[in-house]
C-alpha positions, 0 to 999 in steps of 0.5 A: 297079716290077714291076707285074701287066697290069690285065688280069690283076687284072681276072680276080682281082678285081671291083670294086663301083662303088658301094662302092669294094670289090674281091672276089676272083673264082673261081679256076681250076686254070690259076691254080696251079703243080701239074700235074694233080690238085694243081692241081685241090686247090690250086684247089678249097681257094682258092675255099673259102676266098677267092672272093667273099670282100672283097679289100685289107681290111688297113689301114695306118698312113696309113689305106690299105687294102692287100692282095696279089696273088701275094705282092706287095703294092698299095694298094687305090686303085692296083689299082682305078684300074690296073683302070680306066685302067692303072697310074699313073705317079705318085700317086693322091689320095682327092678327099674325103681319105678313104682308105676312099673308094676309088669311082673317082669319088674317085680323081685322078691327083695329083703329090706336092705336089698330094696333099700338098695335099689332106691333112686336119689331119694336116699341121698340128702346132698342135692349137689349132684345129679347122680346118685351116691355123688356129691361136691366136696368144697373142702377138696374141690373134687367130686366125691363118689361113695356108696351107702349099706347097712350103715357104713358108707364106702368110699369110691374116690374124689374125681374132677368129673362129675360124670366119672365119679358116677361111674365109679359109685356105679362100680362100687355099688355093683360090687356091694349091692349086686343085681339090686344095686342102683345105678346112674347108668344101668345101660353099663350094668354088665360092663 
């Protein structure tokens, strides 16, 4: 992929540690492709209107917030960890699944499988529970906890509660899927 030298996306953009946002800096004339006074014009028109401005602010369909730098297009969470450590060689995961949430301190480097495993209810197509990895069984009049990865699902038990089927997919998710399991209670990560 033809990347831009984070170096270079340090001298466009700030970064805000504590919001996660990124701000296109100023702009001087070396920046433009006219010579002379039309770079000075193209220079003086672009900050008028951009520096200082919020940078990535477009938001696409999966909840990732986008932007352009020279007419090619990042994700906002990519950029920001390229302006810290370089460009990834794989994904890059939201620890908290919130795609808004870009403070580097969020942000891990991630296979596919690890980010898929991190992923909120959208992964889940039985809406009959609100917890993730839960659902209702008509058949055995019970909740029913289990945890999906790499294409094989692992059961965790059938459960009068709701709530205590959730904690038991919780458990066996921590033990599949490790730090980048998604849980219903994070708060009992460590529990």
């Amino acid at each position: 992929m033809n990347q831009i030298a984070p170096d270079i996306l340090r001298q466009l953009l700030r970064y805000d540690a504590e919001t996660g946002k990124l701000f296109w800096r100023e702009r001087g004339p070396e920046w433009f492709k006219s010579d002379g006074q039309g770079a000075e014009k193209a220079c003086k028109k672009w900050n008028t209107v951009w520096a200082g401005r919020e940078a990535f602010t477009a938001v696409g369909k999966s909840g990732h917030q986008t932007g352009a730098v020279f007419a090619k297009n990042f994700l906002k969470h990519r950029v920001i960890w390229a302006m810290h450590y370089g460009w990834p060689e794989d994904l890059i995961d939201h620890i908290d699944g919130d795609p808004g949430n870009n403070r580097i301190e969020n942000l891990r480097p991630a296979n596919q499988g690890q980010n898929k495993a991190n992923a909120g209810k959208r992964w889940f197509r039985n809406p009959s529970s609100r917890y993730i990895g839960v659902s209702w069984s008509r058949k055995e009049r019970k909740w029913i906890a289990q945890v999906g990865h790499a294409g094989t699902t692992s059961r965790a038990g059938c459960f009068t509660c709701e709530t205590t089927a959730a904690i038991a997919r919780d458990r066996l998710a921590k033990d599949i899927k490790g730090e980048f399991a998604r849980l219903n209670f994070p708060e009992l990560r460590h529990v």
